[in-house]
MARMARTOR-817468 format. One line per 10 residues: number of its first residue (from 1); their letters; for each residue x, y, z of C-alpha. Coordinates in steps of 0.001 Angstrom, whole numbers, plus 524288, in hexadecimal, padded with zeros to 5 digits. Each point is the difference from the previous one (the first is absolute). Last residue first. Layout:
// MARMARTOR-817468
NUM) a) X,Y,Z  ...
This chain:
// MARMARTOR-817468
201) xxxxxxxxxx) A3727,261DA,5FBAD  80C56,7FDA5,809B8  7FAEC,7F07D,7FE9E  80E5D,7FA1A,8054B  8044E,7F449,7F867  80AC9,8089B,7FA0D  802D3,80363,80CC7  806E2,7F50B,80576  80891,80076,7F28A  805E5,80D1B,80439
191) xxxxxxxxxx) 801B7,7FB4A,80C93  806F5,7F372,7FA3B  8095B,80991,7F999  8034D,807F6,809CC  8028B,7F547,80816  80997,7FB02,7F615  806B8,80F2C,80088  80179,7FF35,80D2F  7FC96,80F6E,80609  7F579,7F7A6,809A1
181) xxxxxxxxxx) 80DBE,7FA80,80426  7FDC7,7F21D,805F3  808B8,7F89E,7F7BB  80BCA,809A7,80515  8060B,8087D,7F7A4  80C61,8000F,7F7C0  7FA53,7F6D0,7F3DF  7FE40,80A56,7F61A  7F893,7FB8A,7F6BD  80443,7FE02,7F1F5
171) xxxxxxxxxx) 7F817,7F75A,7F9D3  8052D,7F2AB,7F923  7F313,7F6C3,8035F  804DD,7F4B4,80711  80F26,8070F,8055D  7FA67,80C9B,802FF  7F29D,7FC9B,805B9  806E9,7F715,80722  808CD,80CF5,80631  7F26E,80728,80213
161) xxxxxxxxxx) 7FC4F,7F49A,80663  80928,7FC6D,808FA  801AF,80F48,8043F  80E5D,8031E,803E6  804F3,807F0,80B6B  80E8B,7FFA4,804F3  802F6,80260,80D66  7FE7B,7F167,802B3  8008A,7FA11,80E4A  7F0CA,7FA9D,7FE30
151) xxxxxxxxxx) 7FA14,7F618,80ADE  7F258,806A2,80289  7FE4A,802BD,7F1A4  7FF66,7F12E,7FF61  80A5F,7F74B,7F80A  80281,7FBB2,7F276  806EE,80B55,7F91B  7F7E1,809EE,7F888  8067D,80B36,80904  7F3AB,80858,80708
141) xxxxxxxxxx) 7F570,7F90F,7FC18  809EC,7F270,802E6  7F844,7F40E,7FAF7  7FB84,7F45B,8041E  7FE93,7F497,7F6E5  7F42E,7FDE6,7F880  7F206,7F6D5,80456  7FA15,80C60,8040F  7EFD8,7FDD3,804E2  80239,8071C,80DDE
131) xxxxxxxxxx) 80804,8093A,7F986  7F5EE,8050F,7F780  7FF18,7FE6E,7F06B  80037,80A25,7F4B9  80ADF,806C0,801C4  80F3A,7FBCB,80248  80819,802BA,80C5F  80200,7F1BE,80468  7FBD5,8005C,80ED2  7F6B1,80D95,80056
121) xxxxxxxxxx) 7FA41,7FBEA,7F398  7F64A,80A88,7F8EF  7F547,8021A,7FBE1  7FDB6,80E91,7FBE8  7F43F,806F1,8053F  7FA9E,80DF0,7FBA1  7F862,8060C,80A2C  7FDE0,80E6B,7FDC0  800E3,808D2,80A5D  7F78F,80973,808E6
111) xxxxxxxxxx) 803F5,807AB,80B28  7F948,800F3,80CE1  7F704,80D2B,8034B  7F9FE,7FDB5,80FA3  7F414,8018C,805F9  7FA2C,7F432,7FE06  8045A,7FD7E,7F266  8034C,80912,7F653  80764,7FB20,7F10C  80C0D,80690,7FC76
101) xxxxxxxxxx) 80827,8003B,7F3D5  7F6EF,8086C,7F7DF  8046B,7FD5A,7F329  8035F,7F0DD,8045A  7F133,7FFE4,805B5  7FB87,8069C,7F314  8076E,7F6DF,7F761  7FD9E,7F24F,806D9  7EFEA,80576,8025F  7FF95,8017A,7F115
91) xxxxxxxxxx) 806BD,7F1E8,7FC8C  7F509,7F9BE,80B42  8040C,7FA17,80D0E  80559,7F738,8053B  804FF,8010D,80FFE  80B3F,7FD30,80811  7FF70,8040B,80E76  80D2E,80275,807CF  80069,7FEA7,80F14  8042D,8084C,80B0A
81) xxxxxxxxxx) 80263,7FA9D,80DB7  80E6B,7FDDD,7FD3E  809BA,7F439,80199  7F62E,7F2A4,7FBCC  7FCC4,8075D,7F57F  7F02A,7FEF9,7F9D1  7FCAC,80038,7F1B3  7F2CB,80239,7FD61  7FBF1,7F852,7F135  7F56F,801BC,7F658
71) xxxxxxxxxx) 7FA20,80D2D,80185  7F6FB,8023E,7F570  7FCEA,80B52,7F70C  7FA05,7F941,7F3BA  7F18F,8087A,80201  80A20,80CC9,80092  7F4A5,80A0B,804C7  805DE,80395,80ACA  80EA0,7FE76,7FC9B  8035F,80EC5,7FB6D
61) xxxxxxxxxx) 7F588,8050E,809F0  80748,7FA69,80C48  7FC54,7FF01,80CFE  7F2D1,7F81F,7FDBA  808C6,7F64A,7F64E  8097A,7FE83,80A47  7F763,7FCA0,80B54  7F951,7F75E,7F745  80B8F,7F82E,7FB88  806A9,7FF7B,80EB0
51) xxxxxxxxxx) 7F222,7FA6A,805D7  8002D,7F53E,7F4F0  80E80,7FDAE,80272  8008E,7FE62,80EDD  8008B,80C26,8085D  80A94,7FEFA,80A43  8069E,80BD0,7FB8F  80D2E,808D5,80094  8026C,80051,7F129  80ECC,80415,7FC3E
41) xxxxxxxxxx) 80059,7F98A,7F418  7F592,8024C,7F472  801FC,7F629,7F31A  7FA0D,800B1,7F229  7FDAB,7F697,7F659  7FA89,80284,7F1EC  7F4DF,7F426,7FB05  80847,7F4DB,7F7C5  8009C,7FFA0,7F1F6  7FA20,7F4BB,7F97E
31) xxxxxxxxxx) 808B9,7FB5A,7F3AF  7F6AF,7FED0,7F32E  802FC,7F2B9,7F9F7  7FFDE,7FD20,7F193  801F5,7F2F2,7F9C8  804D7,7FD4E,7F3DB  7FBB1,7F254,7F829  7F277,80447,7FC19  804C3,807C3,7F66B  80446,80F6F,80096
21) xxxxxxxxxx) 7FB30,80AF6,7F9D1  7F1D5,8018B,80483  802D1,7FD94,80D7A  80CF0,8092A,7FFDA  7F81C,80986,7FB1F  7F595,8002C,80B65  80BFD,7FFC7,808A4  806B7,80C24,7FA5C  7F257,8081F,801E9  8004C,7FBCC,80D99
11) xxxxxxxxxx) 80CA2,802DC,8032B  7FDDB,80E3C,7F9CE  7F4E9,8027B,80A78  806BB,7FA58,80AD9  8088C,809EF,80071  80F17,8033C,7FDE4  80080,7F25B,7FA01  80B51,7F3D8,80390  80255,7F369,7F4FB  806E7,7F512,80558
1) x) 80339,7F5D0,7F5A1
């Protein structure tokens, strides 16, 4: 049974009579939420991460005393100069960054965005696993057939999921889009999912 609180408050109360009520044969588990992601494109920089984090903190008063502000990954293209930082930080700093929608650095504004990942197979389609680790068939994210995007003649679209979804599960998603819509309704749903383990406070 998964039980989800507007606070931690009420979970706690729920727990305590859960303990009381139930034997010895129940267990209950409180699921960790992870720390709010953000991401910052655009950066022209060849500071490293430790440099990036305190130059952004002294910039910016909405982050500067965020103690679980971190930058955790710099993302560098092997076509343009710029790069794109990803950082944690606290629920509060999420909401007044996203309010704000700009953070300063050097002496430049760049926009702000929350980082919500969805795994997801580039050879077979489906979430949860990478392409390098598929053991499915190929599939189509343009047709559903069994070939690379590279090699599709079809005008018509259809998502492999949303059309499995369909046939396992009886919903009634439209299927005319490709698998890589961010407007696919099974995407939609596994985002939605991705941030239920998200602490927004």
């Amino acid at each position: 049974i998964l039980l989800k609180f507007p606070d931690r408050g009420d979970m706690n109360k729920c727990k305590e009579s859960l303990v009381l009520s139930l034997n010895q044969e129940y267990d209950i588990i409180e699921t960790t939420l992870r720390k709010p992601r953000i991401k910052i494109p655009g950066l022209d920089t060849t500071l490293d991460r430790e440099e990036l984090e305190r130059a952004l903190k002294s910039q910016n008063p909405l982050i500067a005393d965020d103690e679980h502000f971190k930058v955790t990954y710099i993302k560098s293209f092997k076509t343009r100069k710029s790069k794109t930082l990803f950082a944690e930080c606290s629920p509060l700093s999420l909401h007044n960054l996203l309010n704000d929608n700009k953070v300063y650095f050097g002496w430049e504004r760049y926009p702000v965005y929350e980082d919500i990942s969805v795994l997801k197979c580039f050879r077979c389609q489906q979430f949860h696993h990478k392409s390098t680790d598929c053991q499915q068939k190929i599939v189509c994210p343009k047709c559903s057939d069994e070939h690379e995007f590279k090699d599709c003649k079809s005008v018509t679209l259809k998502c492999s999921n949303c059309h499995t979804s369909n046939l396992k599960h009886g919903t009634l998603h439209d299927v005319q889009h490709e698998s890589s819509s961010p407007h696919c309704p099974c995407y939609i749903r596994h985002l939605e999912a991705a941030k239920l383990r998200i602490d927004y406070g």
